[in-house]
PAVORO-486677 format. One line per 3 residues: number of its first residue (from 1); for each residue x, y, z of C-alpha. Coordinates in steps of 0.1 Angstrom, whole numbers, plus 5000, padded with zeros to 4 digits. Example, Ala and Ser with C-alpha at 12.3 -4.5 7.8 and 13.67 -1.06 7.14 Angstrom:
% PAVORO-486677
1	5123/4955/5078 ~ 5137/4989/5071
This chain:
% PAVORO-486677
1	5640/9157/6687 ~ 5648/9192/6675 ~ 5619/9214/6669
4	5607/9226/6638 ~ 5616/9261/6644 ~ 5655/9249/6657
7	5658/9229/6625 ~ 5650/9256/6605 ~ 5678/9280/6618
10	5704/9252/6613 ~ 5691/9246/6582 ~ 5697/9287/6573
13	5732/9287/6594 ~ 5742/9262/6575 ~ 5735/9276/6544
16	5751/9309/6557 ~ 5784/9296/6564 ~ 5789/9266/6535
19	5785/9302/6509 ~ 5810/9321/6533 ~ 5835/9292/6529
22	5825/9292/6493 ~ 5836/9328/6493 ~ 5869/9318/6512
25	5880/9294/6486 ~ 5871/9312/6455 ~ 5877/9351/6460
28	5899/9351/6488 ~ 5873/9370/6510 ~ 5877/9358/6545
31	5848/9365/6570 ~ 5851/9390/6601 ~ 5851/9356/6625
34	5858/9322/6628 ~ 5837/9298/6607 ~ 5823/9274/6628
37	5815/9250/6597 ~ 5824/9218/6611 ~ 5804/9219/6644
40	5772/9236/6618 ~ 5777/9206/6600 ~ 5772/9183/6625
43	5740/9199/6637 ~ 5723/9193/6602 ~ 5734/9159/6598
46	5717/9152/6634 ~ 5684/9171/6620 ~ 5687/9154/6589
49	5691/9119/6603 ~ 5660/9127/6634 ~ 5639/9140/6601
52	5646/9101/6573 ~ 5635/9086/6611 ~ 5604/9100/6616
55	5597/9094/6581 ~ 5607/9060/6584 ~ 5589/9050/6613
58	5554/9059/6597 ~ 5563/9036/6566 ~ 5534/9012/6567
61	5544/8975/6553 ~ 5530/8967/6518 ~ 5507/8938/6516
64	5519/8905/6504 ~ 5556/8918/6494 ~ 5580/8891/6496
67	5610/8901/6519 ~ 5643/8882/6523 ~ 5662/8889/6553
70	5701/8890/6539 ~ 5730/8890/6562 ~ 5760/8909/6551
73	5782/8885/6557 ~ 5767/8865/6534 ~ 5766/8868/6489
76	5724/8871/6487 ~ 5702/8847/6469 ~ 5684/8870/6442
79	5652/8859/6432 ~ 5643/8845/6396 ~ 5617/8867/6386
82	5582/8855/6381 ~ 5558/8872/6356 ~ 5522/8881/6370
85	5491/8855/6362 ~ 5477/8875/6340 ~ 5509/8880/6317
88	5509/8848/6296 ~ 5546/8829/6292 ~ 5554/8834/6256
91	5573/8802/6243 ~ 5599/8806/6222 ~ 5593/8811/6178
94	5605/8791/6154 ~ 5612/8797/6116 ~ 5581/8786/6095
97	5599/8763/6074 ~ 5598/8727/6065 ~ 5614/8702/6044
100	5601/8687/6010 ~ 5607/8649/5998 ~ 5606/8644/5962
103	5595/8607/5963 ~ 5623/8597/5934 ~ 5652/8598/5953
106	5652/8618/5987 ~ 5649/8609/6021 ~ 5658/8620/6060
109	5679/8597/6076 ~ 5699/8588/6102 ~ 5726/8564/6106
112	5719/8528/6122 ~ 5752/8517/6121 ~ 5752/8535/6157
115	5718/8520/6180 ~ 5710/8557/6186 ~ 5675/8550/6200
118	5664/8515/6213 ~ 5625/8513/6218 ~ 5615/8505/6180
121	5607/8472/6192 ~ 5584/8447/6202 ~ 5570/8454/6237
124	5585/8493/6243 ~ 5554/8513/6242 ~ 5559/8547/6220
127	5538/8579/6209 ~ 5549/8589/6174 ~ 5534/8629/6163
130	5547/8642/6128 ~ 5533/8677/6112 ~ 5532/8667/6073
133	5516/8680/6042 ~ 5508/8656/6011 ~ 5507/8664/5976
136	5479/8671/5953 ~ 5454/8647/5940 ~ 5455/8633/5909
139	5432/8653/5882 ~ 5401/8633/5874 ~ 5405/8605/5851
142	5438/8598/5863 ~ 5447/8570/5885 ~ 5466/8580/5915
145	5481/8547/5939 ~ 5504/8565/5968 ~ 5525/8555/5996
148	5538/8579/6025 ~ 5567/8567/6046 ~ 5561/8586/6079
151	5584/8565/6100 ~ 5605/8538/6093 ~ 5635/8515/6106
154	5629/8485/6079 ~ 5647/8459/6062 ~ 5623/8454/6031
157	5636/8418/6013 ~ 5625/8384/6013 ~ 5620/8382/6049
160	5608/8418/6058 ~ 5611/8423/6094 ~ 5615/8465/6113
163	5588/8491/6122 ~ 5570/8509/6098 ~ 5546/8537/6100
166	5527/8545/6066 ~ 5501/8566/6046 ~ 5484/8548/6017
169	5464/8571/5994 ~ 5443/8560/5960 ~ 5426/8578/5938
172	5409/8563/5913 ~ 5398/8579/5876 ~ 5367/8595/5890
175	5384/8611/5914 ~ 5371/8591/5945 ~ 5398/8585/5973
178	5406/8561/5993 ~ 5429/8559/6021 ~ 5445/8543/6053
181	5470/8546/6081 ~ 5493/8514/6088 ~ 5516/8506/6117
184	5536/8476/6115 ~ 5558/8458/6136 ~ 5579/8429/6121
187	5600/8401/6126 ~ 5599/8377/6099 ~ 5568/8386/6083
190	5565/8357/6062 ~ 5566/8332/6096 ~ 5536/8355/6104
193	5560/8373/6134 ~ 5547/8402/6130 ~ 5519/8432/6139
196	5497/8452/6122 ~ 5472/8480/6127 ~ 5456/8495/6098
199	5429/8527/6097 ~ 5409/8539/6068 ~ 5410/8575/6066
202	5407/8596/6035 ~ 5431/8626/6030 ~ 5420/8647/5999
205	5434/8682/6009 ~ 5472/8697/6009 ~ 5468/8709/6044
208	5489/8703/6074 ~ 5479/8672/6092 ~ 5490/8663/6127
211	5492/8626/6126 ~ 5497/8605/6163 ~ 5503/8573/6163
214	5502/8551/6202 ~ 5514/8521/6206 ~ 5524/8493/6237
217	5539/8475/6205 ~ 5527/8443/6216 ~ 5484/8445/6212
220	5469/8458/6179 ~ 5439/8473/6201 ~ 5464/8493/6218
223	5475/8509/6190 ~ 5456/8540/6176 ~ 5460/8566/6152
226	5450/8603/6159 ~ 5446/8633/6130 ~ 5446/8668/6141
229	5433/8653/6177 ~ 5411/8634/6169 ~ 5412/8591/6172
232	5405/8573/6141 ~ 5386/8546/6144 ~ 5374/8525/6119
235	5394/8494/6112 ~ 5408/8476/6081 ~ 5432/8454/6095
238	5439/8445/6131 ~ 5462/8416/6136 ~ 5495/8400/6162
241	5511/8369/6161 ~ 5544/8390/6170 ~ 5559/8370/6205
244	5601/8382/6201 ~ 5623/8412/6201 ~ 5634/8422/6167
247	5674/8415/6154 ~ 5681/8448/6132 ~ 5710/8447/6114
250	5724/8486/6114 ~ 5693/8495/6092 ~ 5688/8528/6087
253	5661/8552/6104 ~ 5643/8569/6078 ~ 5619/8596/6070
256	5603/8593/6033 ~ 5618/8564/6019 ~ 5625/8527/6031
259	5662/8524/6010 ~ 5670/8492/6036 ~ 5664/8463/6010
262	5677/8433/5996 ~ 5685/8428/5965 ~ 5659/8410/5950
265	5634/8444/5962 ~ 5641/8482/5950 ~ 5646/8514/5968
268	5610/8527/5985 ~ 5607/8570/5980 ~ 5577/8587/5986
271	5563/8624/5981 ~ 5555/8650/6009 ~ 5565/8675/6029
274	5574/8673/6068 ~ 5583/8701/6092 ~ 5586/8677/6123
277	5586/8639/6138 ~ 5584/8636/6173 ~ 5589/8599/6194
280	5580/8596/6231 ~ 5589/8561/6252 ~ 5555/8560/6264
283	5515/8563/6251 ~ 5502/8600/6252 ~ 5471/8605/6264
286	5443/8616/6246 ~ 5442/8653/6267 ~ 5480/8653/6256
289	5475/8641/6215 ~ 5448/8673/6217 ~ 5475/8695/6238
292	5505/8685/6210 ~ 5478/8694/6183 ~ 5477/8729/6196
295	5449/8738/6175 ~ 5469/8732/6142 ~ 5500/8748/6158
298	5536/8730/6157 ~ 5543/8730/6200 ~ 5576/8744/6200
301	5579/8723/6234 ~ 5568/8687/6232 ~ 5542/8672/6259
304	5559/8650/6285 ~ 5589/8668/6270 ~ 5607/8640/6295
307	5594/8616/6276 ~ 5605/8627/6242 ~ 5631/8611/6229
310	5634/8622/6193 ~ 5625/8660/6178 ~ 5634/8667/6148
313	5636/8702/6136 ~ 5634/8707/6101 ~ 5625/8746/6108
316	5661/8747/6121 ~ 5679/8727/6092 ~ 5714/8743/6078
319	5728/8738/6042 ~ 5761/8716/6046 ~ 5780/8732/6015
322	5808/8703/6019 ~ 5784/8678/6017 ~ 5753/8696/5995
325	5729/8680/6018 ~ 5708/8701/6048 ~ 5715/8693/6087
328	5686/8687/6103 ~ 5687/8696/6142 ~ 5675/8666/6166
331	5672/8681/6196 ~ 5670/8651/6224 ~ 5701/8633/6218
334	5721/8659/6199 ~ 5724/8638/6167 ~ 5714/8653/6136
337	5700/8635/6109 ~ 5707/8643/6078 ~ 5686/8647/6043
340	5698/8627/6010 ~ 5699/8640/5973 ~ 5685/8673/5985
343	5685/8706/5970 ~ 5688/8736/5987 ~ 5650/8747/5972
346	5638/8720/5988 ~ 5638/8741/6024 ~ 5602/8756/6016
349	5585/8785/6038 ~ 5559/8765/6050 ~ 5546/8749/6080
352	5515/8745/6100 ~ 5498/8779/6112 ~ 5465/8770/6127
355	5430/8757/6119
């Protein structure tokens, strides 16, 4: 290796005759003697390359540093970064907007002519989680008798049979409320086919609610209903006599209203406002019910998101101006469903922020 001292004259040599060739090229003043430049230059280049190895020899290897050795020959593998544990993932946002029914004539639908989703039925278990916010009470000495239509695929006529999933609300002239959850699951109701669940729970505030609802679809005590996390459990009604698949016949699946009816029975529309309605082909958990409540914050990824088989966006619903009617974003199978009699105002800045 070249001592300090001989590095230091081919350094200056160098530097010597690069400014005479300099001189050369750009006056025209040629030097007394040959300018050795090239052989200079290889000189240097040895001191420089004996000088990066020393350096590189002392390198010490850092700790824990993942290394891939890459052949050249070969198109390298680069790694997908990975924040550090203490940098939280930050999910993607949402619009905070949701979708209110009118109860006189509005729903969200989607088409049955086309079996888009085949667990409604007796014996497919199913989780149901929708983010909804009901109207006001009724002022005191009024008499207020409501019906919420969370969920529904339902033929509503002299023989009822489908699954429904409902919020009945009274208030009576003093003000007092009364209220339950039901879950039903019919074929040929009057033959007794069928299976019901009802809950008493009293709602008497316009905040968001996070209602659950699990099911096996088959026992009544396996079916629950869950607000904001939490299982409700006092019972009204708890019965099964339901042994057979239903036959539906292209009814519609709807959100708000239950418009699949014979003749002899009218239209069903109810009142509220929605911003989502998830459907999973299995029973959450009680740890997941708590982790989809979020703490009064919409997930913007379902639990068991493998499980999910229906999330419906209203926060990302588009005005169709050909058909005056909002597209509402489903995001599992790619189908849209579609509101009904809606008006552009009815796409409110609202939705659930938190306890």
């Amino acid at each position: 290796m070249f001592s300090l001292e001989h590095k230091i004259n081919t350094e200056q040599r160098f530097a010597n005759l690069v400014y005479k060739d300099f001189q050369t090229k750009r006056f025209g003043l040629t030097p007394c003697c040959d300018v050795e430049i090239d052989e200079i230059k290889l000189k240097k280049y040895l001191c420089d390359y004996q000088e990066q190895k020393a350096h590189d020899d002392n390198l010490q290897p850092t700790e824990d540093l993942d290394r891939t050795i890459i052949d050249c020959d070969d198109t390298p593998i680069v790694p997908i970064p990975t924040p550090p544990d203490d940098i939280p993932i930050v999910e993607p946002t949402e619009a905070c907007r949701s979708i209110y029914i009118n109860g006189l004539d509005q729903r969200l639908f989607q088409d049955g002519t086309t079996n888009f989703y085949s667990l409604f039925n007796y014996q497919q278990s199913q989780s149901h989680s929708t983010w909804v916010k009901f109207p006001s009470l009724a002022p005191v000495g009024e008499r207020q008798n409501e019906m919420f239509i969370l969920f529904s695929r339902y033929y509503l006529g002299n023989d009822d049979y489908g699954l429904g999933i409902a919020y009945f609300r009274d208030v009576d002239q003093l003000g007092n409320v009364s209220g339950y959850f039901l879950f039903i699951l019919s074929n040929q109701i009057n033959a007794n086919q069928y299976l019901v669940k009802e809950i008493f729970y009293d709602i008497t505030t316009t905040d968001w609610f996070n209602i659950t609802l699990v099911t096996d679809a088959d026992n009544p005590n396996n079916t629950e209903f869950h607000v904001n996390g939490v299982e409700i459990t006092s019972v009204k009604t708890s019965f099964s006599d339901l042994a057979s698949s239903i036959s539906y016949n292209n009814e519609d699946y709807e959100i708000g209203s239950i418009t699949n009816t014979g003749l002899e029975r009218p239209s069903i529309y109810t009142e509220f406002t929605i911003h989502s309605h998830r459907v999973w082909d299995t029973i959450l958990s009680p740890s997941e019910i708590v982790s989809e409540y979020n703490l009064g914050f919409k997930r913007i990824i379902p639990v068991l998101d493998g499980n999910c088989v229906i999330d419906i966006q209203c926060s990302a619903s588009v005005w169709d101006v050909n058909n005056t009617e909002f597209i509402v974003p489903e995001n599992k199978l790619a189908k849209p469903w579609s509101t009904e009699n809606a008006v552009q105002a009815d796409l409110v800045n609202d939705c659930p922020q938190g306890i």
